[in-house]
N, C-alpha and C positions, 0 to 999 in steps of 0.2 A: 554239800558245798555251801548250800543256804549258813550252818555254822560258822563257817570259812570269812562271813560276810560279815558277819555279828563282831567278830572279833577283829576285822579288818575298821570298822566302822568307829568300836571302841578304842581303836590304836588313837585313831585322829583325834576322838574326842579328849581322851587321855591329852593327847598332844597340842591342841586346842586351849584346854586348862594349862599345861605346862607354858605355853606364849602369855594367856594372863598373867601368872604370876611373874611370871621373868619379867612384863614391863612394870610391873610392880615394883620389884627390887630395882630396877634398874632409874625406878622415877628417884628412890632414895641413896642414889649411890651419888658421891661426886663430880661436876662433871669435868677434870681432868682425866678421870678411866673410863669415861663412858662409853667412849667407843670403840676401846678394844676390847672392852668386855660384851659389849654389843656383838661382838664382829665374828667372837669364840662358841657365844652362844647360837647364833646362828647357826655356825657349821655343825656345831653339835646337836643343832635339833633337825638338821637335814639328816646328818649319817642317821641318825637314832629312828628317823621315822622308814628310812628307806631300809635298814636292818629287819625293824619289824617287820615291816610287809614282806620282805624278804624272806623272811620266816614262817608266816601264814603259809606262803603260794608256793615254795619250794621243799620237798619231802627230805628228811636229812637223810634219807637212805640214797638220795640219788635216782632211785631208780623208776620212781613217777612221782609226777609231777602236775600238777593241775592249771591251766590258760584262762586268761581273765574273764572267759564267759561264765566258769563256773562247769564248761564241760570238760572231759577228759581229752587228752588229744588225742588228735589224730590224724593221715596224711596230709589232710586239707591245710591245716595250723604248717608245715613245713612249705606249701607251695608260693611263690613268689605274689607279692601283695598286687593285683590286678590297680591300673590304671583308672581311675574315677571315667563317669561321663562325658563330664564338661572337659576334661583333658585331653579326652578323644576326640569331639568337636572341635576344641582350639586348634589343633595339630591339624583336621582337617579344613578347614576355613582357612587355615595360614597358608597351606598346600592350594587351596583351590584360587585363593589370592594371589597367590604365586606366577602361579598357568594364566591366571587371566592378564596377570602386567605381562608374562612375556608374550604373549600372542599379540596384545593390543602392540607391542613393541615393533618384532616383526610381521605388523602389518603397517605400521607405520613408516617401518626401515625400508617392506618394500615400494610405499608409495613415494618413499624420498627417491626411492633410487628411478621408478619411472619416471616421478617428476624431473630428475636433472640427468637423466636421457633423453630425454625430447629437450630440455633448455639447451643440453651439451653438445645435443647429436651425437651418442653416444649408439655404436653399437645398430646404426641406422643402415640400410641397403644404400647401397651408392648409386645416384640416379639423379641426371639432371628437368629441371622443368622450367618450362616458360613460363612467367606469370605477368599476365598486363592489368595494369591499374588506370582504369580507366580516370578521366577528367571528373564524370559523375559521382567517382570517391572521394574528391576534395573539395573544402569549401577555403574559396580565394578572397583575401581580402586587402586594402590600399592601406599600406601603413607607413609613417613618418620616421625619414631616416633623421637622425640626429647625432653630432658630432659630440665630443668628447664635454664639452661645453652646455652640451642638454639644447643645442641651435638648430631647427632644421636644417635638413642641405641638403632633402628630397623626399623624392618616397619610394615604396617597392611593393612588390607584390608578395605575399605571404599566404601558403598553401595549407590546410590543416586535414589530413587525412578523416578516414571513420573508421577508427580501430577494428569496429564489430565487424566492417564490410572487410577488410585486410585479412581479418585472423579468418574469415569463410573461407576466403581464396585462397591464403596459406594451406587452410587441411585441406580445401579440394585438391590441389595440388600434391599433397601427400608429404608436406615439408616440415608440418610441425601435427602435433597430438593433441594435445589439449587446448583447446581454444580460450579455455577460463586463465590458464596458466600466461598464454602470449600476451592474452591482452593484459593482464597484471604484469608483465614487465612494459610493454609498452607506456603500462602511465605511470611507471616510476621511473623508466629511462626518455621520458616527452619524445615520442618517436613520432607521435601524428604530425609534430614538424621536421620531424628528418627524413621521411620519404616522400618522394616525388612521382606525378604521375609519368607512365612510359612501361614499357617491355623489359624485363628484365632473365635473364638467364639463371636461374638459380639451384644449389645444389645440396643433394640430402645432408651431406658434412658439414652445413652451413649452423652454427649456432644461432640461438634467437640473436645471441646481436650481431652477429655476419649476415644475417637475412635483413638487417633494419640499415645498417650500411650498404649493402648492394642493392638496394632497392630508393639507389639517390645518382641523378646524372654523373655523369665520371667514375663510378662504381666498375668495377670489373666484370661485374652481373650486367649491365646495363647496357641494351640491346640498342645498336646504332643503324643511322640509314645515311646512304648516301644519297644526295639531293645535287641535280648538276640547274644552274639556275642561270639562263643564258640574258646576253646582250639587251638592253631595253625593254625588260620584263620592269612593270611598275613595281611597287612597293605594294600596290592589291596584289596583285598576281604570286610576288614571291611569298608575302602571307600566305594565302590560299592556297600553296603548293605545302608551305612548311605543315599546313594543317593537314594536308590531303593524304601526306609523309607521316602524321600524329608525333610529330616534332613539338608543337604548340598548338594554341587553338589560335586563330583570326583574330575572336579578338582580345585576346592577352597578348598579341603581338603589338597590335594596333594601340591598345591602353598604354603598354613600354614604350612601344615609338613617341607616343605624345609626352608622357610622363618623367620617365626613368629620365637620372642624371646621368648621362655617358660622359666620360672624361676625356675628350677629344678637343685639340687645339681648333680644327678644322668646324667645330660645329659650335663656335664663340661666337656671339649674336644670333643665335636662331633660336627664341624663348620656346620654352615647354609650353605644353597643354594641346600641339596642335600635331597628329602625326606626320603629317606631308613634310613637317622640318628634316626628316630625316631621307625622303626622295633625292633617289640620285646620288647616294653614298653608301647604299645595299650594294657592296660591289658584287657584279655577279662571276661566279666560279663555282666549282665543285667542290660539295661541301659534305665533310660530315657531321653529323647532330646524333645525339643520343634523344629517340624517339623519350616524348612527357617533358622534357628538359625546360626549362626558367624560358618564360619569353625573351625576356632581357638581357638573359646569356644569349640565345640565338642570333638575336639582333646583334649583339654585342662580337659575335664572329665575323660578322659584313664589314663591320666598322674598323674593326683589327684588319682587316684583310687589307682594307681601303689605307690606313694608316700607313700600312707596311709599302703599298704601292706609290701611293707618295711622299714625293723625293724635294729637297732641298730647291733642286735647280727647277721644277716644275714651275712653284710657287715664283721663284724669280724671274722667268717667264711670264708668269701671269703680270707679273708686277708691271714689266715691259711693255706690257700690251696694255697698260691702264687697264684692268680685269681683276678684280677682287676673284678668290678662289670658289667660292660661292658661284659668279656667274661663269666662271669658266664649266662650272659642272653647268650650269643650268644651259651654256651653249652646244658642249657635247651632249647633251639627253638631246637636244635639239638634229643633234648631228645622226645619232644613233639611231632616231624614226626614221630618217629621212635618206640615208645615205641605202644604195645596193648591194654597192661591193667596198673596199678596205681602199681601192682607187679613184673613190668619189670623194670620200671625204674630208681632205683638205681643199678641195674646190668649193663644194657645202661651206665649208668652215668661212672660207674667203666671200662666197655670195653673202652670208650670214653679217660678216664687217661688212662687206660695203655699204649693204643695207641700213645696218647700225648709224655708220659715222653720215652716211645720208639721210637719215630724220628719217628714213622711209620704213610703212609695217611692215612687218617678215613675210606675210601673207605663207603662212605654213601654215598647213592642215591638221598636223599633228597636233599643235597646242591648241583646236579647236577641241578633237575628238578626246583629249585628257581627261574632261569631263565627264565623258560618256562610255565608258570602260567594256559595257557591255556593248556597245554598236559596231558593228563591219560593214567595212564600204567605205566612202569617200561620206565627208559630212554632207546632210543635209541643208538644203536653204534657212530651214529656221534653225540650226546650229550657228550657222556662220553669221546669221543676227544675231545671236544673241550677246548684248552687251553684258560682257565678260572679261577680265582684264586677259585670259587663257586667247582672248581672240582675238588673235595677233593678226587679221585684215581690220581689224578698229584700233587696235592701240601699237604703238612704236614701243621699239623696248624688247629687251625677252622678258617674257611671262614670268611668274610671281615666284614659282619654283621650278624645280629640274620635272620635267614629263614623265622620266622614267632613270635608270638606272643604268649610266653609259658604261662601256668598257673601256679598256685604257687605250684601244686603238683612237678611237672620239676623243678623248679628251687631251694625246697626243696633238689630235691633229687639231681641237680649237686652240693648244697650244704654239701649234703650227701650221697656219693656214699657207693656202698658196696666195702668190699675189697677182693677182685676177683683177679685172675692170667686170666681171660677171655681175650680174645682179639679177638674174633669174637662173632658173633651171626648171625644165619639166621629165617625167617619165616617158622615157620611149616604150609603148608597150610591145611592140616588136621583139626588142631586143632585151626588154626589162633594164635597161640603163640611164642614166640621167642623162640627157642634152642640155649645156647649158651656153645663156647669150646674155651679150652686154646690151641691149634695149630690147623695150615694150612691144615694138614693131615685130620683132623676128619669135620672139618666144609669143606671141598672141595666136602668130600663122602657123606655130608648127602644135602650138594644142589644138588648133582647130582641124587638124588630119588626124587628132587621137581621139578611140574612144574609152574613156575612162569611165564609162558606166554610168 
């Protein structure tokens, strides 16, 4: 085969010399045929070199034949040309790249799909839960209401949740999954201002944002109490009930009474900053509150109540009576400490004028003790000294505001006194009823057969 080579080798060089000389001729030919004659010889030194070798490698008998190593063939030379290495590697790297984007994929698919199961409520056990959000989850702050114009025209109270504390109680509750996920919607939906504190009712179907809407007063979630708030309860008392209720706290009632702009005709001339302006128009009745709820809404149900109960012809009344509306409340709170029964007091009412239009003090007890909220009994000595405009045996007049918070049967009836020459009245304690007399004489002799402690 080694000869086989010799003469393979001397093809090309032969053919080698033959490409010399052709650019030879071809340097001296003209050049409008240059390049078909270029074009001919090519082909012709292709077929010519491929005939030879042709010739070498191929036996004219057909019948064997020699393969370019030089050996003779054999089965191996017919078997299909095997794949290189690096081919085999590519093919597997591709495949292994492959496997690893789809797994990364469904594990991805399935953390989408838990993630917006727990946001959807998807697929969740049906179960309701309570959940309370205490006062200690919010920080409150006084902020400047301002109209259209950039003008104050108040201020209000604004609540700011603590996400981190909310999303705890949410999974302790079993209502949401992911704690990392709630609180990232919460601070792209600013929920820490859209819940309020209070009790709410809430249920596993609830999506994250049906949990951040029912967990605000009025909500359907939003757990209620009823509060019944009777006759001549102060304005402390009904606070400290509404808080005892977890309606509000004391004193976020007390910061709105003073503060909060209420839009009521009836409370025109009584400046802000002080809460007692609002004494003696907490109408009292039974009430419902959505336990956490706005102080300023709560307050704001007394007020509505009170609106709705007076009436046109009321105030023309008062007018009758030379009586700003104002003191007619401030007379029935007077009426309402002081009266037994529903039968006293137009009598009350009428001692109350005559006293007035007489220059003379009221000498009521009640506007002493208004002061002193925590004392039972009958005032002490050095209450009743004490110079106080409340201490109505020193000053003429009624006192500075309403006592307490009358019903509409009192302020009926300072709208309608009796007409009486009375000018005192004392407690029978016998019968628990008022006795009352038109002089100093008779009402002196009959306190002196009582003992009032």
């Amino acid at each position: 085969m080694s000869d086989k080579h010799d003469e393979i080798d001397e093809v090309f060089e032969r053919h080698e010399q033959q490409q010399k000389e052709n650019r030879a001729k071809r340097a001296a030919r003209s050049a409008a045929s240059e390049g078909d004659d270029r074009l001919e010889e090519s082909r012709w030194e292709k077929v010519s070199v491929k005939k030879a070798v042709d010739k070498l490698l191929i036996d004219e008998t057909g019948d064997e034949a020699f393969n370019y190593t030089g050996d003779e063939e054999s089965e191996r030379d017919y078997r299909p040309v095997r794949q290189s290495h690096e081919y085999k590697s590519g093919c597997l790297g591709g495949l292994m790249y492959f496997v690893f984007i789809f797994c990364v994929s469904i594990i991805l698919a399935c953390l989408a799909w838990m993630a917006s199961s727990d946001m959807l409520a998807l697929n969740k056990r049906e179960f309701a839960a309570n959940v309370t959000l205490p006062m200690s989850m919010f920080e409150s702050e006084t902020v400047d209401t301002l109209d259209e114009n950039g003008v104050k025209t108040g201020t209000k109270r604004v609540t700011h949740a603590d996400i981190d504390e909310l999303a705890d109680t949410l999974k302790e509750a079993g209502l949401i999954e992911y704690k990392w996920l709630f609180k990232a919607f919460c601070r792209v939906s600013n929920a820490e201002t859209k819940v309020s504190p209070g009790e709410y009712e809430l249920k596993s179907s609830y999506d994250y944002r049906a949990l951040i809407q029912n967990m605000r007063p009025g909500a359907k979630g939003a757990v209620t109490a009823k509060v019944t708030l009777p006759e001549g309860f102060t304005m402390r008392q009904i606070f400290l009930r509404l808080e005892e209720k977890g309606v509000a706290s004391y004193d976020d009632l007390m910061e709105a009474a003073a503060n909060y702009s209420f839009n009521y005709s009836f409370l025109e001339g009584l400046p802000a900053g002080d809460a007692s302006r609002l004494e003696g128009y907490l109408f009292p009745d039974t009430y419902e509150f959505y336990i956490g709820m706005q102080a300023s809404s709560a307050i704001n149900k007394f007020l509505e109540n009170f609106h709705y109960m007076l009436k046109a012809d009321m105030l023309q009344q008062a007018e009758n009576l030379g009586m700003s509306m104002h003191d007619i409340i401030k007379l029935a709170s007077l009426i309402e400490k002081e009266a037994a029964n529903d039968g006293e007091r137009a009598r009350i009412a009428a001692v109350i004028y005559n006293r007035l239009h007489a220059g003379m003090p009221l000498g009521i007890d009640s506007t002493v003790l208004y002061l002193y909220p925590d004392h039972e009994g009958a005032p002490t000595g050095t209450m009743l000294e004490e110079d106080t405009p409340y201490n109505s045996r020193l000053y003429t007049g009624l006192p500075p505001t309403p006592i307490c918070n009358p019903g509409l049967m009192s302020i009926q009836a300072a709208l309608n006194p009796s007409h009486t020459n009375e000018f005192y009245y004392a407690l029978d304690t016998e019968t628990g009823e008022h006795r009352f007399f038109t002089n100093a004489g008779e009402f002196d002799a009959f306190v002196a057969t009582q003992n009032y402690g």
